[in-house]
C-alpha positions as CSV (number, residue, x, y, z in Angstrom):
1,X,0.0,0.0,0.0
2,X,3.0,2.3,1.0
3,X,4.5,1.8,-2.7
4,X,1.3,3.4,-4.3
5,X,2.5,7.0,-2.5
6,X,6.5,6.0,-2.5
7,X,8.3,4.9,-5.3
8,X,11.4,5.0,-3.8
9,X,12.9,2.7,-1.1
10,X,11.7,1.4,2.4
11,X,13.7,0.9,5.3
12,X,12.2,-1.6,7.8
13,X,13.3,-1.4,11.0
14,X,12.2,-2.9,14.2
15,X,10.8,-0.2,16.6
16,X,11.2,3.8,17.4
17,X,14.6,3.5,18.8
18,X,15.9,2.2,15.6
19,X,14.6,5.3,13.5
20,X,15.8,7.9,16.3
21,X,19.4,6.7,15.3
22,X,18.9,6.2,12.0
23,X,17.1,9.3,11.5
24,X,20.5,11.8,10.7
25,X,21.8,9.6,8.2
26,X,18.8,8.4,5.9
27,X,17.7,10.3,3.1
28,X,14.1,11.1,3.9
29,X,13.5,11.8,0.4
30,X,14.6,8.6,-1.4
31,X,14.1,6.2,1.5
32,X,11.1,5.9,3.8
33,X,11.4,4.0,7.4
34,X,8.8,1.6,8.2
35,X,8.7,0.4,12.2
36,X,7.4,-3.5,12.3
37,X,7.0,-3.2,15.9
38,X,9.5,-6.2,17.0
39,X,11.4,-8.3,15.0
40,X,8.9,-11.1,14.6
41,X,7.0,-8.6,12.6
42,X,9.4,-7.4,10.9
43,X,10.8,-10.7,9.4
44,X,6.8,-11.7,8.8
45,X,6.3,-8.6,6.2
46,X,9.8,-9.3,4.5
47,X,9.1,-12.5,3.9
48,X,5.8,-12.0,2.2
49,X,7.7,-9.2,0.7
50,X,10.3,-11.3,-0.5
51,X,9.3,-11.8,-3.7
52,X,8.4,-8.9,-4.8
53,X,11.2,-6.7,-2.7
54,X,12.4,-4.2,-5.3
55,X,13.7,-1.5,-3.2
56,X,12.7,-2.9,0.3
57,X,15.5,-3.4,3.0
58,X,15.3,-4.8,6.3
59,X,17.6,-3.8,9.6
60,X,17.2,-5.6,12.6
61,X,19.3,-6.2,15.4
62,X,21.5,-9.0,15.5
63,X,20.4,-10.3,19.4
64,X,21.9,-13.5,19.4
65,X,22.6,-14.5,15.9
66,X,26.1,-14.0,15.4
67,X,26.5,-16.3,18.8
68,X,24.4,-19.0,18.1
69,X,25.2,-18.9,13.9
70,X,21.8,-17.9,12.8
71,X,22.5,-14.7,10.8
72,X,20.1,-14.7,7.8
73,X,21.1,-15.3,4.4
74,X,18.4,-12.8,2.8
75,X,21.0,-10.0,0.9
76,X,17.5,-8.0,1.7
77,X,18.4,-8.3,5.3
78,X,21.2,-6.5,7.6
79,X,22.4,-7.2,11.1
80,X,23.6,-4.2,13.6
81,X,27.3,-4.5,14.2
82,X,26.3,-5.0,18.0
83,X,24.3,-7.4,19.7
84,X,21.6,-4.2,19.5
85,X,21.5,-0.7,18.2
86,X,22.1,0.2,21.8
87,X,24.8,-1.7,22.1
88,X,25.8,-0.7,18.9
89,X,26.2,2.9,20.1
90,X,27.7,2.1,23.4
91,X,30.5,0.4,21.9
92,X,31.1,3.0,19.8
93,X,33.3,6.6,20.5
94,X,29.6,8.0,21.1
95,X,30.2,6.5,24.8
96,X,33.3,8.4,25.0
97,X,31.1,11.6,24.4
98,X,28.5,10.9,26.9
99,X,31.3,10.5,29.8
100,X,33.0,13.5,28.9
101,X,29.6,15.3,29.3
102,X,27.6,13.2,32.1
103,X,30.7,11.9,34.3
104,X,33.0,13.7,36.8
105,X,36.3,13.4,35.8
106,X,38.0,12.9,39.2
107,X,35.2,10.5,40.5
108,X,35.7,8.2,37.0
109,X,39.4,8.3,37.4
110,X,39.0,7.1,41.1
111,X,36.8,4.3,39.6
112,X,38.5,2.5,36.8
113,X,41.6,3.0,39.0
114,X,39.5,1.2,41.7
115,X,38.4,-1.8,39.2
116,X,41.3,-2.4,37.2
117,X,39.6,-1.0,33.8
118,X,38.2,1.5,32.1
119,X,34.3,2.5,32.9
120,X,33.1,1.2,29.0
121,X,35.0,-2.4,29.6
122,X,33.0,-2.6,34.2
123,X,30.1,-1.9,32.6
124,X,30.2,-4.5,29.9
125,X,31.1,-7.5,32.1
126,X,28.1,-6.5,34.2
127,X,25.8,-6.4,31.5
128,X,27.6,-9.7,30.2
129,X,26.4,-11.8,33.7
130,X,22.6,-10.9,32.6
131,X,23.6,-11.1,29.0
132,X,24.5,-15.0,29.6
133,X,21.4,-15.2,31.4
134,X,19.5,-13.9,28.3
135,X,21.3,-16.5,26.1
136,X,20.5,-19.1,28.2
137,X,16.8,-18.1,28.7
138,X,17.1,-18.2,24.3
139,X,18.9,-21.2,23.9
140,X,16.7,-23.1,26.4
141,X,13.3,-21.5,25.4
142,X,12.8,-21.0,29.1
143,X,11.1,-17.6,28.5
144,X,13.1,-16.1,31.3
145,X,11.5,-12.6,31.9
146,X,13.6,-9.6,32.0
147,X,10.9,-6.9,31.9
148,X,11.2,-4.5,34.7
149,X,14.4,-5.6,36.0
150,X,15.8,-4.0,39.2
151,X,19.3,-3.2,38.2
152,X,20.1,-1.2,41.8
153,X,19.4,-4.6,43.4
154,X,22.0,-6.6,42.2
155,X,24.7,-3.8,41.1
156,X,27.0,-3.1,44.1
157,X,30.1,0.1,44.2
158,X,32.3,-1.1,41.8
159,X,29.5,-2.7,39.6
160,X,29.8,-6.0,40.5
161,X,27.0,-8.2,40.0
162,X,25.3,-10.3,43.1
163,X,24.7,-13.3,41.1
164,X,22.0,-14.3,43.7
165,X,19.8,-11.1,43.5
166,X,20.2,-11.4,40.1
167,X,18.8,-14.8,39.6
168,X,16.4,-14.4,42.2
169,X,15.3,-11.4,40.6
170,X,14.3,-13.0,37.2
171,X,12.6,-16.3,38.6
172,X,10.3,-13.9,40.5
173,X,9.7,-12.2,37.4
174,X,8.7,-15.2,35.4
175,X,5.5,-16.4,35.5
176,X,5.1,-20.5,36.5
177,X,9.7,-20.2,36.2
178,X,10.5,-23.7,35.4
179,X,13.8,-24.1,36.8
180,X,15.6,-22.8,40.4
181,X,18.2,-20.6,40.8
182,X,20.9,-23.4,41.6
183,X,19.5,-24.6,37.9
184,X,20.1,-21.4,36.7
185,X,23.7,-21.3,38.7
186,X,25.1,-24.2,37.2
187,X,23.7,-23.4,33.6
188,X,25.3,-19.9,34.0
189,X,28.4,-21.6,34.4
190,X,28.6,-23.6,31.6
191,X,27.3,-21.0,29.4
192,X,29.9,-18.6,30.7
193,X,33.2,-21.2,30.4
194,X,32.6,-20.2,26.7
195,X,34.0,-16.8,25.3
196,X,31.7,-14.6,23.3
197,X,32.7,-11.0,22.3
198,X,31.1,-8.6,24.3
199,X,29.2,-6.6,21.5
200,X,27.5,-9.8,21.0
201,X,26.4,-10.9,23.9
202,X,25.6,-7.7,25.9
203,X,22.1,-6.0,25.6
204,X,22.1,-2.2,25.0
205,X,19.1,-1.8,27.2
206,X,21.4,-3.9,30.0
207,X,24.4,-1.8,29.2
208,X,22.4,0.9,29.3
209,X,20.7,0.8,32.9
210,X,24.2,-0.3,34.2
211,X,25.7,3.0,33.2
212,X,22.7,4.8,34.4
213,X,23.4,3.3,37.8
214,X,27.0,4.3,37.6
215,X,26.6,7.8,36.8
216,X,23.9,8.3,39.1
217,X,25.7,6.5,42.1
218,X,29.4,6.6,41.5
219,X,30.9,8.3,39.0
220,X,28.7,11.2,37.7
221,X,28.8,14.9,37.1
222,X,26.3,16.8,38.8
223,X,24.5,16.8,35.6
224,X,23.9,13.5,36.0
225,X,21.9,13.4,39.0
226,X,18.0,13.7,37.5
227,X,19.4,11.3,33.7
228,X,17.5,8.8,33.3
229,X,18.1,5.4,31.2
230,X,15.9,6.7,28.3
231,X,17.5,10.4,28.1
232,X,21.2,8.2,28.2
233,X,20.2,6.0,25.5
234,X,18.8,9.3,24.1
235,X,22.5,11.0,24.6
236,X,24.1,7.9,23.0
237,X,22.2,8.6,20.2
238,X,22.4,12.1,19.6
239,X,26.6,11.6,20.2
240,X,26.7,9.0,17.6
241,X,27.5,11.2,14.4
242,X,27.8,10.5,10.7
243,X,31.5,10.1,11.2
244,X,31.8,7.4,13.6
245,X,28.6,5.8,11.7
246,X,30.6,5.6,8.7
247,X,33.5,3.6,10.1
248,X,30.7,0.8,10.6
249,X,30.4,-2.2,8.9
250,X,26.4,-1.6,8.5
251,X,27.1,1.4,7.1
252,X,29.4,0.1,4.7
253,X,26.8,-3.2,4.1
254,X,24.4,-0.3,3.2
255,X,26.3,0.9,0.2
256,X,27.1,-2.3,-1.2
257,X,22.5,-2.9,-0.7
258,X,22.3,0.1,-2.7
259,X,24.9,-0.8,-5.7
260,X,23.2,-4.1,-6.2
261,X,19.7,-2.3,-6.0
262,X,20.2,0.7,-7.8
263,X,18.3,3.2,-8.2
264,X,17.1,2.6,-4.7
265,X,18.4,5.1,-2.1
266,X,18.5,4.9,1.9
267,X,21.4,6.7,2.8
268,X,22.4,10.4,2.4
269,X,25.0,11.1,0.2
């Protein structure tokens, strides 16, 4: 129905977040964005699209699919370079942006001095006990429920994670849980004795809260004090310019979607 007022390209993406990032670098003339709302939906309509996709590409996040070997062959189809666009932007030099803006310098210093790393690399392993979770919850089909999750409980000073609280956390969570958290103890660590790269495995909306906690708590600016997780994620966004976008690799799988689909347009020039 949307071609009969656009002849030009579609961009499906999987909610509003997606277009908020998106929004500076797509060509609003050439290229509409359609949200699908999740990505079940959004893999539903490109497959009934599929044969008859002239000028329709899909971007969805790749969650779990690099880990578990499920990326989608469909050329019509591209992955974030992250686990999530959240994640995509918290791995990226927009990070270093926000800090430099939300953090206070002598408080941050004090802190990575304190855990042996920098603030990008605490926050990560944090986010990478619940990401295991997650990935366990997936590979399982357990349908562990993260909704709502109280990051404060389990976080401590130094962003540690009380694996207990955690656990604990979820199972209450979870409507009719089927397992324990000693079940969930002993699959964590199994899961864990493998090594998956961070960017994979970590949630942006989990990265996110976790540095909300630390700026509010530990190492913020006085700025900081009233953020909360949806203005950061908002910051991250807003940091992430056209520059560091361009160093991605879904940037450049982009402009190769375009050569091959010409004269289809989604990016600026």
């Amino acid at each position: 129905m949307k071609r009969t007022q656009h002849k030009g390209a579609f961009l499906v993406v999987e909610g509003v977040n997606d277009v908020r990032a998106m929004r500076a670098f797509v060509d609003s003339i050439a290229c509409r964005v359609v949200i699908a709302y999740g990505k079940p939906n959004a893999l539903t309509a490109l497959a009934i699209l599929k044969s008859n996709a002239n000028g329709i590409l899909g971007l969805l996040d790749a969650d779990f699919s690099r880990v578990l070997g499920t990326v989608p062959q469909d050329p019509n189809i591209l992955l974030t370079d992250a686990h999530d666009m959240d994640a995509q932007l918290f791995f990226s030099p927009s990070l270093d942006k926000v800090l430099a803006e939300f953090s206070d310098h002598e408080k941050a210093t004090a802190f990575a001095t304190g855990v042996g790393t920098d603030i990008r690399t605490r926050v990560a392993h944090a986010a990478s006990v619940v990401g295991h979770l997650r990935l366990y919850s997936v590979q399982q089909l357990i349908g562990l429920n993260f909704e709502g999750l109280d990051y404060p409980a389990f976080l401590n000073n130094t962003l540690g994670v009380d694996e207990n609280v955690l656990l604990n956390n979820v199972i209450a969570r979870t409507s009719k849980c089927p397992v324990q958290v000693q079940d969930l103890k002993n699959a964590l660590a199994v899961v864990r004795s493998k090594t998956f790269p961070p960017d994979q495995l970590c949630s942006g909306h989990d990265l996110v809260s976790i540095l909300h906690f630390g700026l509010v708590n530990l190492f913020g600016a006085y700025n900081s004090r009233h953020l909360t997780p949806h203005a950061l994620a908002g910051a991250l966004r807003i940091a992430y310019s056209r520059e560091i976008f361009q160093t991605t690799t879904l940037y450049r799988d982009i402009r190769e979607w375009e050569k091959r689909n010409q004269p289809f347009k989604i990016l600026k020039t």
